[in-house]
N, C-alpha and C positions, 0 to 999 in steps of 0.2 A: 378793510371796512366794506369797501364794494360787494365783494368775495361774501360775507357774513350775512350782509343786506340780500342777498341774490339768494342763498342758500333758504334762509328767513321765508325769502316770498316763495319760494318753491315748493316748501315743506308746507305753507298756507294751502298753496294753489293744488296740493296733492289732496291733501284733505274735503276740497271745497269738490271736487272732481270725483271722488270715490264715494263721498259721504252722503251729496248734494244730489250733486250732476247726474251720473251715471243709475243711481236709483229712481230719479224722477224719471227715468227712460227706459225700465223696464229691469234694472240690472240688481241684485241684490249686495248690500255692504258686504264685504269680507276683510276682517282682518289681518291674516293670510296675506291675504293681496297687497295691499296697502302698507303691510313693512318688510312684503318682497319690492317693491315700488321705492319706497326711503333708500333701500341697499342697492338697489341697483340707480336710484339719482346719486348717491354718497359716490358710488365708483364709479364713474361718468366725471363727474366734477374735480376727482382727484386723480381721474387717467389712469388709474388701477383695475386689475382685472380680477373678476369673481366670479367663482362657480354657484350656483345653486339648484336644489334640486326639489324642488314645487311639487303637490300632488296633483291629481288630474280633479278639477272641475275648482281648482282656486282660482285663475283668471291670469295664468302668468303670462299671455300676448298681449292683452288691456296694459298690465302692469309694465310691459320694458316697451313698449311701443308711448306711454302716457311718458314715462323718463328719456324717452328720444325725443318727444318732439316739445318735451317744456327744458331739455337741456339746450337747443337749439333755440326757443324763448331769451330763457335767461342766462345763457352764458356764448350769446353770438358772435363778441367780439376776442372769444378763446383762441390759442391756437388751432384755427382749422376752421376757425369757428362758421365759413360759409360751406365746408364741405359737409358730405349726405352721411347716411346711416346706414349699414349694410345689416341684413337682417338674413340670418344663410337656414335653411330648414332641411328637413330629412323629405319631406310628401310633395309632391306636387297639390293634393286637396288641402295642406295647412298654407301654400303659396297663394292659391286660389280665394280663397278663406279671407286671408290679411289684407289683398288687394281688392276682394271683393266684399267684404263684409267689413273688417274690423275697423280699417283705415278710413273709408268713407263714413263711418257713424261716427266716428270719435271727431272726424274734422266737422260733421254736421253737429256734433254738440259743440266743440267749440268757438265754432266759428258764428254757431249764435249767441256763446256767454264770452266773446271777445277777448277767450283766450290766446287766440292767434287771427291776423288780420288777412289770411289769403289762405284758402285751402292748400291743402296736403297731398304734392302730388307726390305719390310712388311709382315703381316699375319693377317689372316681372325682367333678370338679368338670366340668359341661357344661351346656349352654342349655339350656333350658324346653322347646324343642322338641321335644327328645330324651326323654322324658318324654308319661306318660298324665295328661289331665285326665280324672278321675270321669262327670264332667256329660260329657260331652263323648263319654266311652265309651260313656254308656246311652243317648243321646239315639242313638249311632250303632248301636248292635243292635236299639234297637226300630224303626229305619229300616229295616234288612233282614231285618229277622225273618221276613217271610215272600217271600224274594225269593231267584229259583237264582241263587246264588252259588258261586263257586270253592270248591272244598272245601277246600283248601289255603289258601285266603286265610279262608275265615271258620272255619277252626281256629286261624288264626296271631290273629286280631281276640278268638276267644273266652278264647283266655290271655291275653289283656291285662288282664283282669280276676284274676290273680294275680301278673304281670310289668307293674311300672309304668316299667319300662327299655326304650324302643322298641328301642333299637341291641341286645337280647338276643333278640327274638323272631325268629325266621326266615319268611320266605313273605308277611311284613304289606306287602301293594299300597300305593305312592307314596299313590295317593286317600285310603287307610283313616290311614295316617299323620297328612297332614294334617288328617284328619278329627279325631281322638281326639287328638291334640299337645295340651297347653298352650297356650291361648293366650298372644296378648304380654302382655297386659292381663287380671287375672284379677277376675271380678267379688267384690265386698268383701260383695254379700250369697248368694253362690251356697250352699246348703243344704248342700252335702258340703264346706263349707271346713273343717268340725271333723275331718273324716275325712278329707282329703284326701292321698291318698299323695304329690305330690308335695309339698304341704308339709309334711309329717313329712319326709320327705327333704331339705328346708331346714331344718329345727329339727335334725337329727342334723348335718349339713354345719356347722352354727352351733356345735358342742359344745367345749369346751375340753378334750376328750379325743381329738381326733381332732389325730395330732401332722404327718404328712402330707398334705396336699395335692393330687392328682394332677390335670392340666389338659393338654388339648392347647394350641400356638401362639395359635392362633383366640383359646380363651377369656381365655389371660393380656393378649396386646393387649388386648382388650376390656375386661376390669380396670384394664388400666392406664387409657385411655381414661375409663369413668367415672370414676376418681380422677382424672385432669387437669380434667374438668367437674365435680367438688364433687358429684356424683351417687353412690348407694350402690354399695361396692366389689361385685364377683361373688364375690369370694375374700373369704376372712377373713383379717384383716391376719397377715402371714407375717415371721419375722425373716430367714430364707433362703431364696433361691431360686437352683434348680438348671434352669439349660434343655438338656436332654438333645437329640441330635440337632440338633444349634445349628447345623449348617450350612442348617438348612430354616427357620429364622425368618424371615430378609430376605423370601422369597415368602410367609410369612404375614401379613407386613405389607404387602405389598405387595398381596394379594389383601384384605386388610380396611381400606385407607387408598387403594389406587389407585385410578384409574380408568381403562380399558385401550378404545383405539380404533383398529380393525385395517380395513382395509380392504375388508373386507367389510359392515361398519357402516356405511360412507358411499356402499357401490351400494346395501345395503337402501333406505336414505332417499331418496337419489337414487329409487329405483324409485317410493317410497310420494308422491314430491313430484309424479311424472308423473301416479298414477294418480289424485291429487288434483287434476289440470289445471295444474301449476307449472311443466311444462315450460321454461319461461328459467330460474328458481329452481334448475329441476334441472339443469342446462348448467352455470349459473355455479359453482353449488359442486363439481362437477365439477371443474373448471378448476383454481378454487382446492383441491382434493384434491390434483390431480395435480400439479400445481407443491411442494406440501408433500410430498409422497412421493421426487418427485426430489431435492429440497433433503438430505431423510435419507439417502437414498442415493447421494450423489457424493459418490466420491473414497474410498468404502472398499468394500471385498469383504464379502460378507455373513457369512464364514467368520471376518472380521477383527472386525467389528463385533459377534460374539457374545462377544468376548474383551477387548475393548476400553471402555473407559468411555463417555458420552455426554457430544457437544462441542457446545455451543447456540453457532456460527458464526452472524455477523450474517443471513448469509442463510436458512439455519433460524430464525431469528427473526422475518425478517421475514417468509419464508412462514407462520409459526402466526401469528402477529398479522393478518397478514391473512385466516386460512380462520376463527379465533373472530374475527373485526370482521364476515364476513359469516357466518357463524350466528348471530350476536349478531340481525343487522337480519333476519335470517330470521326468526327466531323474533318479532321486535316486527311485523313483517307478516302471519303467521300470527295473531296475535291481535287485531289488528284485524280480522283476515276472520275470528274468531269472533262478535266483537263485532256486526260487520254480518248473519251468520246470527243472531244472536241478535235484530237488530232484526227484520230482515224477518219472521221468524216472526213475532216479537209483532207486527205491523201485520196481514197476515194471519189473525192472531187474531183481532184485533179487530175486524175487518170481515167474520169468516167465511170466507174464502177456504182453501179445502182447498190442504197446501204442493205438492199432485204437479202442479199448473196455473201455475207461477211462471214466469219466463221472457219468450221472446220466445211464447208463443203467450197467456201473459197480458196481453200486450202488446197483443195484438191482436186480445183479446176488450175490451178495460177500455171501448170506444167505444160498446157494446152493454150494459152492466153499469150500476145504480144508482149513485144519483151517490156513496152513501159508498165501495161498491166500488170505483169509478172511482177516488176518491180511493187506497184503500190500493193497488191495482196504481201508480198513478202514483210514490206515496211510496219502493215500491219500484223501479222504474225509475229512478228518481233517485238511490238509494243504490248500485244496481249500474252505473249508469254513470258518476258519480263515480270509483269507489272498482278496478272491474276494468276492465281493456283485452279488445279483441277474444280475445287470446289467453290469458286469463285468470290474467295474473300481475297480483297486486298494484302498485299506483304506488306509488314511493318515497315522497309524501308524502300515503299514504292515511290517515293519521292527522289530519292538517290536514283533508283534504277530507271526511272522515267528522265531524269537530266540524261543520264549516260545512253539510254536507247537513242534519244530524240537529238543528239550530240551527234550519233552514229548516223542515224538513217538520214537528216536536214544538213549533213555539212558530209559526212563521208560517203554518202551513196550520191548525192548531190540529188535528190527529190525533195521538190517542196524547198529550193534555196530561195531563201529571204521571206518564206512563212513564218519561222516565229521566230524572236529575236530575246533573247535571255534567259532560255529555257534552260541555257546547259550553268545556269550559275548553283556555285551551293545558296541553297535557301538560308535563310538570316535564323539568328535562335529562334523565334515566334514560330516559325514554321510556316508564315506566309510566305506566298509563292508569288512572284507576277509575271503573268505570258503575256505578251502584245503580241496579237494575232495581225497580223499583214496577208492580203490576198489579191495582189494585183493582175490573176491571172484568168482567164476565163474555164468554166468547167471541160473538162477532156484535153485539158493543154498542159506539158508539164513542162516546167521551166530549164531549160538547157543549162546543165555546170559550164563555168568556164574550160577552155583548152587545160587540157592536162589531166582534169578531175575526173577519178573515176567515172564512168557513163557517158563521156562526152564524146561527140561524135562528127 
């Protein structure tokens, strides 16, 4: 009965508000409005969820924002019933807009025809980034304090110190931004935490007087997100939510869950594999790029394909399996020829050998050179011929030949004993590898094997 009664007076109070109210103040009746208004209090009151899709200049933010805050009227003591209303948009000018225009006239009409008995407060919800840290602003002016700088930039820097809202200040430079931002991570003993504007800015955001919400796409995925990982909400638990401009969600999600590889990513690295000496490396995945690009591309027009769904055909499948099966083994070759730069240096180290003398011309000094240096040019000569080909692509199974070099040269030549410790194991299926680098010794000092051991002396 309550329930009926409630519904009764809402469906009054909508009426008296769109027919009445809002025309005595400038606003024209709409139809339209008024029974997107009824659909969207119906699904509020029955916790169901609805799509709608409003034309432009019917009043569809009057209308779900007049169903938030008479749901929050007459049905207070619902489940939830003292939590806020999350309102998430695509623009930062329709955030601007609700908190600066739409919200403050609707509370000033009602709050003169005693529709509600305290104003409506809302809030603007956005990342840390967006936002001044304290520390972080003074540490940055007394950086330029005496340095010509843009007058326009360090007037926009010098009100930061009364605007702790980066996205309000005009002229503030990319640099000076990240400069003074929030960090991700805020330190738990930094001296201005008592003071610090953007935490009072999270103590007011926290307030159970604050009945709206307001979020762009970005930040509500990302709520939802920590709440799927058991990690603290960004939002404050909300009993409604309205996602305004819904036809721009999909690419929010997509831009915060995708991951996007266009063809111009795979010349970059191609480029970076040549200039790195990979040249076959950089051939093959070539290869397998462009078989994967044509696979996407036959048999539709690209006019067709912007309109169309995406069809994973066996042969699209089998071309991405095959271009991730070789980046896959790319990447596990690239780390073993870090692993091998990381010996050579420390063998070098250890015998003093400066790194710009490596090669073939220390090749063919080592015959000239003391016999520990002899040694370390040897050790590496052995790791590089193992491990690289004349044309300096990695061997497919330079992982095997880099345990069995580094086997030889750290336990049977005895150089470099107790450097590195698990090197000579076979690598587990994944094909990760793990070395623990040990260097207990100082540079030009090579560590003595024990009696008996090859080199010792």
């Amino acid at each position: 009965m309550n329930g009926s009664i409630s519904k009764e007076q809402t469906y009054r109070e909508i009426e008296r508000i769109f027919r009445t109210l809002l025309p005595q103040n400038g606003l024209a009746v709409r139809e339209e409005q008024i029974a997107l208004c009824y659909t969207m209090m119906d699904t509020l009151f029955q916790n169901n969820i609805v799509l709608c899709d409003a034309g432009v200049g019917i009043g569809k933010t009057y209308a779900y924002l007049t169903a938030c805050i008479l749901l929050k009227k007459f049905a207070p003591h619902a489940p939830a019933g003292s939590q806020s209303v999350v309102v998430s948009t695509s623009s930062v000018a329709l955030q601007d807009a609700i908190i600066g225009e739409y919200i403050p006239f609707l509370s000033r009409i009602f709050l003169e025809n005693r529709i509600i008995s305290k104003p409506i407060r809302a809030m603007v919800r956005k990342g840390k980034e967006r936002f001044v840290c304290d520390a972080r602003l003074s540490q940055r002016l007394e950086a330029v304090k005496d340095k010509k700088k843009n007058a326009e930039q360090m007037e926009a820097l010098l009100s930061l110190r009364t605007h702790y809202d980066l996205d309000s200040v005009a002229g503030l430079s990319g640099f000076d931004r990240r400069q003074v931002c929030v960090p991700k991570v805020c330190e738990k003993t930094c001296p201005l935490r008592s003071t610090c504007r953007y935490h009072q800015y999270l103590k007011e955001a926290r307030s159970a007087e604050i009945s709206i919400q307001i979020c762009n796409h970005n930040y509500l995925l990302a709520d939802a997100a920590h709440r799927l990982q058991e990690m603290r909400p960004l939002l404050n638990d909300y009993r409604a939510l309205v996602i305004d401009e819904a036809h721009k969600l999909p690419d929010a999600a997509r831009q915060m869950y995708g991951k996007s590889l266009s063809t111009e990513d795979f010349h970059e690295l191609c480029t970076l594999l040549i200039k790195e000496k990979h040249a076959l490396a950089a051939q093959r995945l070539k290869e397998k790029f462009d078989a994967l690009v044509q696979a996407m591309c036959r048999g539709e027009l690209l006019e067709d394909a912007q309109r169309t769904a995406f069809v994973l055909t066996p042969e699209r499948e089998a071309s991405l399996r095959a271009c991730i099966s070789f980046l896959r083994q790319l990447q596990k070759q690239l780390a073993v020829l870090r692993v091998f730069r990381l010996l050579r240096a420390l063998v070098l180290h250890l015998v003093g050998i400066p790194r710009s003398i490596t090669g073939r011309k220390a090749h063919a000094q080592a015959s000239r050179l003391p016999g520990s240096t002899q040694r370390g040019y040897t050790a590496v000569g052995r790791i590089e011929r193992h491990l690289v080909r004349e044309d300096q692509d990695l061997c497919s199974d330079a992982h095997h030949r880099l345990a069995a070099v580094c086997h030889g040269i750290f336990h049977g030549d005895g150089l470099g004993r107790g450097l590195v410790r698990g090197i000579n194991q076979v690598p587990p299926a994944d094909g990760q590898q793990t070395v623990q680098v040990i260097h207990p010794v100082q540079p030009g000092q090579l560590l003595q094997p024990a009696a008996g051991q090859p080199g010792a002396q």
